[in-house]
C-alpha positions as CSV (number, residue, x, y, z in Angstrom):
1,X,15.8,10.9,22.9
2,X,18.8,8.8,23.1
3,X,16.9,6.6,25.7
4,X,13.9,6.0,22.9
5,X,16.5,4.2,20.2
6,X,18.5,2.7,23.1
7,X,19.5,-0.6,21.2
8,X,18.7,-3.3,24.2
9,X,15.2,-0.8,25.2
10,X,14.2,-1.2,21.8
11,X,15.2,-4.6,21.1
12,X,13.2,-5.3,24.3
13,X,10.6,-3.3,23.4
14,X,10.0,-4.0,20.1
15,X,9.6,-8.6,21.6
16,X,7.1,-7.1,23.7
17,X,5.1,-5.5,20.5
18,X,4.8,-9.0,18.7
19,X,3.6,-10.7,21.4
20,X,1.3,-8.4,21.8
21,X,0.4,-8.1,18.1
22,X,0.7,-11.6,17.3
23,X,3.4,-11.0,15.3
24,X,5.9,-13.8,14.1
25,X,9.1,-11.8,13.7
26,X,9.4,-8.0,12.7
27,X,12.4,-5.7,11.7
28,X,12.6,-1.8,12.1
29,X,15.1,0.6,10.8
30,X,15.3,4.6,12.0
31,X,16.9,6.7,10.6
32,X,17.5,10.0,12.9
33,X,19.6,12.6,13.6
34,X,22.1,11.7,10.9
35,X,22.5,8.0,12.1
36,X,20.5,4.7,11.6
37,X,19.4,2.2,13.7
38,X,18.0,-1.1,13.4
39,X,16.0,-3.7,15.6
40,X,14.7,-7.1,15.0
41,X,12.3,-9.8,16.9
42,X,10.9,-13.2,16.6
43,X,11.5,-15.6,13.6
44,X,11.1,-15.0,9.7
45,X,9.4,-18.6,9.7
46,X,6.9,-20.3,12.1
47,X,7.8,-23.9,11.0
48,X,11.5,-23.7,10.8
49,X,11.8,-20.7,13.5
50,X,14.9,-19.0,11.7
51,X,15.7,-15.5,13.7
52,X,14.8,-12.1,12.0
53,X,18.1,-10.9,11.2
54,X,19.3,-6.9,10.4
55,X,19.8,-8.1,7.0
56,X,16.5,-10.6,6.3
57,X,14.0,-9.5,3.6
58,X,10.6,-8.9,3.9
59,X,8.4,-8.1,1.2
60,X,7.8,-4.3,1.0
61,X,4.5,-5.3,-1.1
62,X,2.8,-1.5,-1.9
63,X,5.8,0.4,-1.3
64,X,7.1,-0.4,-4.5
65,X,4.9,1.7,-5.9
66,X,7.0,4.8,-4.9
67,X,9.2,2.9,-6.5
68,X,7.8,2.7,-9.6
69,X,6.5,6.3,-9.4
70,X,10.2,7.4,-9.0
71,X,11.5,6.0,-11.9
72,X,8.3,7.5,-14.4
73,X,9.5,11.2,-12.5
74,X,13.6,10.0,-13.4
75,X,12.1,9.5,-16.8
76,X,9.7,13.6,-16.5
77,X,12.7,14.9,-15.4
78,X,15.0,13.6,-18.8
79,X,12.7,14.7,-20.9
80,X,11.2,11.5,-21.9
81,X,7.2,12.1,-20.9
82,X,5.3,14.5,-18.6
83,X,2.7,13.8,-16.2
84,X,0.0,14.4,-18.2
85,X,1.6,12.4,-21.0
86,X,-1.7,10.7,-21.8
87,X,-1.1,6.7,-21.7
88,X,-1.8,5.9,-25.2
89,X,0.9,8.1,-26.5
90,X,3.7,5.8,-24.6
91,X,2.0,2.4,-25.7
92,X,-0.6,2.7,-28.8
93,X,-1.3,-0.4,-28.3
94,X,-3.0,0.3,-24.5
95,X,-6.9,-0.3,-24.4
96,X,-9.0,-0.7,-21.6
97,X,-13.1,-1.7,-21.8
98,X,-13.7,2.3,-21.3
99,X,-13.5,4.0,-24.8
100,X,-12.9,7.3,-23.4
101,X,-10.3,6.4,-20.4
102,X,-8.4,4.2,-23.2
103,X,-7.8,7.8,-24.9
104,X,-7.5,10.1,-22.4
105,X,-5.7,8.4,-19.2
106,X,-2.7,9.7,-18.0
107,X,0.7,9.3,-15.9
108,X,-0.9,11.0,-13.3
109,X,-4.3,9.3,-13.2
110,X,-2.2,6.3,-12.4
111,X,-0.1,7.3,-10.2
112,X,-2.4,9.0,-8.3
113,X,-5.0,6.4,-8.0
114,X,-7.3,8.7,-10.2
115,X,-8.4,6.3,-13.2
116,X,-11.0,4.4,-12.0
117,X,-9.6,1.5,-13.4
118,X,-10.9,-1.6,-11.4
119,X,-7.3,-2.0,-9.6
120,X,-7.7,-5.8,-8.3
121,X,-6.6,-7.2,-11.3
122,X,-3.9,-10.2,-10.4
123,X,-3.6,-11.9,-13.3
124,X,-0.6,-14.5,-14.1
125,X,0.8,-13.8,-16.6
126,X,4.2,-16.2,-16.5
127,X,7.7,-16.1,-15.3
128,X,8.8,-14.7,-18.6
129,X,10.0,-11.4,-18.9
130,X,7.3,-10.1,-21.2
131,X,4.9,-10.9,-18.2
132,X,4.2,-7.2,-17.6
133,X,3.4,-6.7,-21.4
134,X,1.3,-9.9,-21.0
135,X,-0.5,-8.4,-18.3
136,X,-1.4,-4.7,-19.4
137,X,-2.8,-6.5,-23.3
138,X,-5.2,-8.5,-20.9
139,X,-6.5,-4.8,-19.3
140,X,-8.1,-4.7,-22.8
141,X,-11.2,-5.7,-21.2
142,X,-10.5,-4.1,-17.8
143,X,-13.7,-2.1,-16.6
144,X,-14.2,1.2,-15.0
145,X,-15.2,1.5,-11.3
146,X,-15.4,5.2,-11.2
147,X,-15.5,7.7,-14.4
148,X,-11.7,9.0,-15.2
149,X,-10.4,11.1,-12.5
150,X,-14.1,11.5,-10.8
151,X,-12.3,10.5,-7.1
152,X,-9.9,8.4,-5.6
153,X,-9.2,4.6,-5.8
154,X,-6.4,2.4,-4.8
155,X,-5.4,0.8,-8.3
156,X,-2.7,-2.0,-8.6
157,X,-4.1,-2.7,-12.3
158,X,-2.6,1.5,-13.0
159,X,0.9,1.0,-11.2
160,X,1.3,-2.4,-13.2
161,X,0.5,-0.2,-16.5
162,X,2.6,2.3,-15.1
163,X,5.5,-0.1,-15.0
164,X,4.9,-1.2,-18.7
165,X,5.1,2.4,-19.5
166,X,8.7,2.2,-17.7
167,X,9.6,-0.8,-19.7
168,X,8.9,0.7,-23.3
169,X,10.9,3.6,-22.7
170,X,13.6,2.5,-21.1
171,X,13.8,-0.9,-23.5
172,X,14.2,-3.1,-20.5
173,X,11.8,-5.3,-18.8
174,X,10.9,-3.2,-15.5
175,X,13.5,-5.1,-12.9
176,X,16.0,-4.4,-14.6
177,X,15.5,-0.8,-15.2
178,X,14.6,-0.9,-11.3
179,X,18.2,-1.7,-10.7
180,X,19.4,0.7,-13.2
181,X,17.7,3.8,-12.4
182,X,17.5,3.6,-8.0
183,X,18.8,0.1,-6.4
184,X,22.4,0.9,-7.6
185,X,22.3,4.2,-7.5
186,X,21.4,4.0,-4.5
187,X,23.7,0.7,-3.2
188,X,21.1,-1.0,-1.9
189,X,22.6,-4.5,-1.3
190,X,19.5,-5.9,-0.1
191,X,16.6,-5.1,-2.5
192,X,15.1,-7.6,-4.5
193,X,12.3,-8.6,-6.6
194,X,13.1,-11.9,-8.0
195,X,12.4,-14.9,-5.7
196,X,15.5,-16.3,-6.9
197,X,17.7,-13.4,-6.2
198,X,15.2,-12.8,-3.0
199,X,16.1,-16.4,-1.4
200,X,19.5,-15.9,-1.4
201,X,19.2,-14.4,1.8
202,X,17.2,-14.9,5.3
203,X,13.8,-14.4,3.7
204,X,10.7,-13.9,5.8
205,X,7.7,-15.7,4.9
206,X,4.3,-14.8,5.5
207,X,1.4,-16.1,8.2
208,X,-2.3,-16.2,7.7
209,X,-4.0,-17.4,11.3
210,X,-0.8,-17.9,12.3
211,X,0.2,-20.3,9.9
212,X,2.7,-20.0,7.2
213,X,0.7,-19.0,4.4
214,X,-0.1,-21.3,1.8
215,X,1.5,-19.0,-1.1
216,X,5.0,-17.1,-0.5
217,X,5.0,-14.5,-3.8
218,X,2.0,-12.6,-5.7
219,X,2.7,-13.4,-9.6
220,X,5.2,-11.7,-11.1
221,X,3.3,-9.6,-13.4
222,X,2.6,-7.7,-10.3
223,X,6.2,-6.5,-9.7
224,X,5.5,-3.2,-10.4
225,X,2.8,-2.2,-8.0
226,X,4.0,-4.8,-5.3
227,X,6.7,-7.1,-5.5
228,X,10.0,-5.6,-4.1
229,X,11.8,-7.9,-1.2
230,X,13.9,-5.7,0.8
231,X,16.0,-5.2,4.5
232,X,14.4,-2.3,6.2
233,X,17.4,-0.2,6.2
234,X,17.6,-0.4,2.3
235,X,14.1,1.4,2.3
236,X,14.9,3.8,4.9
237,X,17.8,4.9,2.4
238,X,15.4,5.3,-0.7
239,X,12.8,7.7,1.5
240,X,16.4,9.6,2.3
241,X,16.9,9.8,-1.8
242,X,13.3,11.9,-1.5
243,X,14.5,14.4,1.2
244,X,17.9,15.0,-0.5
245,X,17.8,16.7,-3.7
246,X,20.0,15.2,-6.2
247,X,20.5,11.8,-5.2
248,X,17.8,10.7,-7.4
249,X,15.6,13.4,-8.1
250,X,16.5,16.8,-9.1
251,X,13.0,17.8,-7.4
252,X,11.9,15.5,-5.3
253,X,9.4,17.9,-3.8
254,X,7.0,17.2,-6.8
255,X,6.2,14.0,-5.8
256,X,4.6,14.9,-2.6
257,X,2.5,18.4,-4.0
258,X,-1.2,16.8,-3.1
259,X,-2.8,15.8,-6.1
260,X,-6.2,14.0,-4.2
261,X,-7.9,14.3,-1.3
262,X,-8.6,11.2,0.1
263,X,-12.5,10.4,0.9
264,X,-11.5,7.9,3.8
265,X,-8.1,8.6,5.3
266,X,-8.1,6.6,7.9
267,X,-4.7,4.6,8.4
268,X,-4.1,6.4,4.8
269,X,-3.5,10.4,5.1
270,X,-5.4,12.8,3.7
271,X,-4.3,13.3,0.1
272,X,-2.2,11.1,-1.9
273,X,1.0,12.7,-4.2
274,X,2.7,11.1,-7.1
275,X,3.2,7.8,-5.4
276,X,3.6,9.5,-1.7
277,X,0.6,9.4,1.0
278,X,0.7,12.8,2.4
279,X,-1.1,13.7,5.8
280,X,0.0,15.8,9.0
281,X,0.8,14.6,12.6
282,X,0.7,17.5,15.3
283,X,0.9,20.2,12.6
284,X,4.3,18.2,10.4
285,X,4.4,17.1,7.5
286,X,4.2,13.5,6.7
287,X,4.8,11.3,3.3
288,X,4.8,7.2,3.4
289,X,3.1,4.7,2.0
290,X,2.4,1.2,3.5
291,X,1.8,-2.5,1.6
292,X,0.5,-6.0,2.7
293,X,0.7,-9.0,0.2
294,X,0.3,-12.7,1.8
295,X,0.6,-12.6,5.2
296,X,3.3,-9.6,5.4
297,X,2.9,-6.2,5.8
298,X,5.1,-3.4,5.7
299,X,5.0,0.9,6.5
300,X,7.0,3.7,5.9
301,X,7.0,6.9,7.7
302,X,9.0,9.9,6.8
303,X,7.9,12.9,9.3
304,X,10.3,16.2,9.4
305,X,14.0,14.6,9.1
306,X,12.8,11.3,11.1
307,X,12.1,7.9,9.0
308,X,10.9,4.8,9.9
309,X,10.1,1.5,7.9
310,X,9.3,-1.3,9.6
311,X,7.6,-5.1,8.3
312,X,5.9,-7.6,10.1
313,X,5.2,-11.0,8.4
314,X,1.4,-11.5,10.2
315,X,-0.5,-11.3,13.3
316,X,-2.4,-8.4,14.0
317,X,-0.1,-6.1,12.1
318,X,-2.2,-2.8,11.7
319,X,-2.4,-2.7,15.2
320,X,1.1,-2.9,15.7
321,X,2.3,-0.8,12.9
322,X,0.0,2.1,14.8
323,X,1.4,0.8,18.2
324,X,5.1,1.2,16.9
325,X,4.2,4.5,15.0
326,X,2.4,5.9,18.3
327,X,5.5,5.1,20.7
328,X,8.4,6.0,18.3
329,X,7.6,9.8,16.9
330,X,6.3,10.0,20.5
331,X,9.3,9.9,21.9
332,X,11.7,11.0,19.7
333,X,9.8,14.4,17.9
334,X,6.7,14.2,20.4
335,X,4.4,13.7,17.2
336,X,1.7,11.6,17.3
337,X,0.1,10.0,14.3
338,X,-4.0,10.3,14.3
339,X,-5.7,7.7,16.8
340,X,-7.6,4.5,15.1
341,X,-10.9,4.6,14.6
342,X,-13.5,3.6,17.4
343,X,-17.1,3.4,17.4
344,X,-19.3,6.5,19.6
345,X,-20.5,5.2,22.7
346,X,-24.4,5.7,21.2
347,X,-24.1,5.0,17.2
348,X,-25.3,8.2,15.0
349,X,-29.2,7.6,14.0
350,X,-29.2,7.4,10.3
351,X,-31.5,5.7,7.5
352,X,-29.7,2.8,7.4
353,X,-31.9,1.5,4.3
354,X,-29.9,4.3,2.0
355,X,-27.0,2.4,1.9
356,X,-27.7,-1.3,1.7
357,X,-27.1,-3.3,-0.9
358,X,-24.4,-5.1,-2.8
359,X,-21.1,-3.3,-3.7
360,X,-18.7,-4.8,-6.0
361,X,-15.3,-4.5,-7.6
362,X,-12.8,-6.7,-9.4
363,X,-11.6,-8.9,-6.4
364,X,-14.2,-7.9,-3.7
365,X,-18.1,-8.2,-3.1
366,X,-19.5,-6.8,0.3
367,X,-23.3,-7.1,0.7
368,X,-24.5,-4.1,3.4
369,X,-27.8,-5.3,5.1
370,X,-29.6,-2.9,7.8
371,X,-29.8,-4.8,11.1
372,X,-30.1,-3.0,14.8
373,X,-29.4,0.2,14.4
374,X,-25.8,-0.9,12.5
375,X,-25.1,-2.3,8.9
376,X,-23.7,-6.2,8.7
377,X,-21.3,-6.7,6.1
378,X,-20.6,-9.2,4.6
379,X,-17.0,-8.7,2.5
380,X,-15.9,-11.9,0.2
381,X,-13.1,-12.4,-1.5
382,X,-13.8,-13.1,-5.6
383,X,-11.5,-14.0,-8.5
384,X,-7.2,-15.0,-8.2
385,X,-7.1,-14.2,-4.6
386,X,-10.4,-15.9,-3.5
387,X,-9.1,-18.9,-2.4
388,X,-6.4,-17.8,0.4
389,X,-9.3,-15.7,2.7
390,X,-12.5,-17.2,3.3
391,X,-15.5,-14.2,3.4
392,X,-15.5,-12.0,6.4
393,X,-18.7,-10.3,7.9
394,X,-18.8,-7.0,9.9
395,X,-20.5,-5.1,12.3
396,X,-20.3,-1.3,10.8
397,X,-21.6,1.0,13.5
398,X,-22.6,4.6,12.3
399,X,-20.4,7.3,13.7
400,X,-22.0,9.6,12.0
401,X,-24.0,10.2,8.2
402,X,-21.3,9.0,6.2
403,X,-18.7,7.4,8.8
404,X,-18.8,3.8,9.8
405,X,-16.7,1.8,11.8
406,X,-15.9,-2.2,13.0
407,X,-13.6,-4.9,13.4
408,X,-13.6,-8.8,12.4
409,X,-13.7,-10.7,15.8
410,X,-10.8,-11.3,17.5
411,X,-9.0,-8.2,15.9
412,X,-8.0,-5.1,18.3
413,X,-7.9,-2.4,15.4
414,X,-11.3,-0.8,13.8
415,X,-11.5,-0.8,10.3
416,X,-13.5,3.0,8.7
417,X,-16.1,2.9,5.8
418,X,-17.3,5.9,4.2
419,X,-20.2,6.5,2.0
420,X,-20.1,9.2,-0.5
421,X,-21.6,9.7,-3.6
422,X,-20.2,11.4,-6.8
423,X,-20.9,14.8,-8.9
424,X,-23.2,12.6,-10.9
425,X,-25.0,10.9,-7.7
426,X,-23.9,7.4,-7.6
427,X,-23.6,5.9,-4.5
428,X,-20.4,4.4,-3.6
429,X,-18.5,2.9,-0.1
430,X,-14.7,3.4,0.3
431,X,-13.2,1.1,2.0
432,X,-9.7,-0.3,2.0
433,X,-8.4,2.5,-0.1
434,X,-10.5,1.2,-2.2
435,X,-14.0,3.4,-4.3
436,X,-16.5,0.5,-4.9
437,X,-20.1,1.6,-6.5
438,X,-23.3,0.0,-5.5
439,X,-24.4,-2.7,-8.1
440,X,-27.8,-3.4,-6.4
């Protein structure tokens, strides 16, 4: 044990991951047995190759939704709303295309992923401060991908609502109250959401194709599903906040009762909480979440008293993350997280013709077209984001009836896509945490 967080083994270790990952500079922090630890490698910046530091920010990206999620349950537990506060009652004003989600939504369809609005919404809305409230009066005409609490769907468009919900009842625009109700409480130094605040400290940048990408920040309207900047060790202290009740949360337990079983779990879990991912490892409970924005990529693992956060600013950074994952709570509780994905060595037989077509989504369209004995997908970026991938294509080889996997070339990780339908019938592919229904 004392061998596996053995600062010049890991430091060592950790050099040998990003190499092997492709990975321009990382930073991990662990927290265990009472003490933490952390390790850096690599540079924060391809062009100007300034070291990862202890201290450097990365963006956290979708970890900030726990984030935002916490503060809503601050808020259940004064009084102010409950989970099944129903959206409208917090901001009349709220509309969405759907009639009856408009009325009926909830805290928890949104921060469970359960709304089925479409959640690829990035809209910029400005620098002001009324950017969030900017943002959620353009949902007015946000559609549904899924009927109101029918399955799961990762949603950005709900945590960004979620966060306007923050700001009306707490009268401040939703960095502010961030501050306020868990970065000082908490003392974390070196959390951030403003680029202004973020860059006055060694900030990492992010690398598509191993060039610095050609955009640093999502827009700012986005803060509350995505947009902290933080030093791993500050997050490793706000996943200790959840295991200590008190230090924020009376009950922080709630948070991680399932509330949805996930229909693809791979490199998920199997159910999400409020906020939380929740799966098991080797029979132990496990809550994190992950997030990716332009070219970074972070996770968070919390498994018995053992965290870890690490971020990585490009390369092939699932792999590593599940590298990392694998070797650490290997070594130091003999837990293993579930293995990637990888196709059978003779692909299921299945009708192939039931599940082509075109899917779509705000932000995605894949096209699914039968072709020996496997499915070629073709997966292209649309609207804000559109510009910064160009469309990638496929090979999803059958597992089994519902289960397929691949990989994009060059990538060492295998990506799942399951088809399911709904009570009602309607076809649908998850895929990327994301429900997406068949349009043709």
């Amino acid at each position: 044990m004392a061998e596996a967080l053995d600062p010049r083994r890991r430091q060592a270790r950790l050099a040998e991951l990003i190499e092997r990952y492709r990975v321009p500079g990382a930073s991990v922090a662990v927290e265990h047995g009472g003490e933490t630890h952390t390790f850096t490698a690599g540079v924060l910046n391809a062009d100007t190759r300034a070291p990862v530091r202890p201290d450097s920010l990365f963006q956290i990206g979708s970890i900030t939704k726990v984030y935002t999620a916490t503060q809503l349950m601050l808020l259940v537990e004064e009084g102010r709303l409950t989970l099944d506060t129903r959206v409208i009652e917090v901001l009349p004003e709220f509309r969405v295309a759907d009639p009856h989600t408009t009325e009926h939504v909830t805290i928890r369809h949104l921060l469970t992923h359960t709304s089925g609005l479409d959640g690829d919404l990035f809209l910029d809305t400005g620098r002001g401060d009324d950017c969030v409230a900017k943002y959620v009066e353009a949902c007015a005409d946000l559609a549904q991908i899924h009927p109101l609490g029918a399955t799961h769907s990762y949603c950005n468009s709900g945590f960004v609502i979620a966060g306007r919900v923050v700001e009306r009842l707490t009268g401040k625009v939703w960095d502010a109250a961030l501050r306020e109700q868990i970065i000082e409480p908490l003392g974390l130094t070196h959390t951030w959401t403003l680029p202004e605040d973020v860059l006055r400290f060694g900030a990492a940048v992010g690398h598509l194709d191993g060039k610095v990408a050609p955009v640093w920040h999502l827009m700012r309207s986005c803060g509350p599903a995505g947009l902290i900047s933080a030093r791993p060790r500050d997050v490793v202290a706000f996943a200790r906040a959840h295991l200590t009740p008190g230090r924020l949360l009376r009950d922080p337990e709630a948070m991680r009762e399932p509330q949805v079983k996930v229909p693809n779990p791979q490199h998920l879990g199997s159910h999400w909480g409020i906020g939380w991912i929740l799966d098991e490892w080797d029979g132990h409970r496990v809550f994190g979440h992950g997030g990716n924005t332009i070219g970074q990529s972070a996770r968070l693992w919390v498994v018995d008293d053992t965290i870890v956060c690490a971020v990585a600013n490009g390369g092939h950074t699932a792999a590593f993350h599940q590298a990392l994952a694998e070797e650490l709570f290997g070594e130091l509780l003999g837990v293993h997280p579930p293995a990637d994905p990888a196709p059978p060595e003779e692909p299921a037989e299945v009708d192939l013709d039931r599940y082509a077509g075109m899917y779509e989504r705000a932000g995605v369209r894949m096209t699914m077209t039968p072709a020996d004995g496997a499915l070629e997908a073709r997966i292209e970026p649309t609207g804000a984001l559109a510009g910064l991938e160009p469309p990638t294509r496929l090979r999803l080889i059958p597992v089994d009836e519902s289960v397929f996997v691949g990989r994009r070339d060059g990538e060492p990780t295998w990506r799942a896509a399951v088809f399911y339908e709904l009570a009602d019938g309607s076809p649908y592919v998850h895929f990327g945490a994301r429900a997406t229904p068949k349009r043709a």
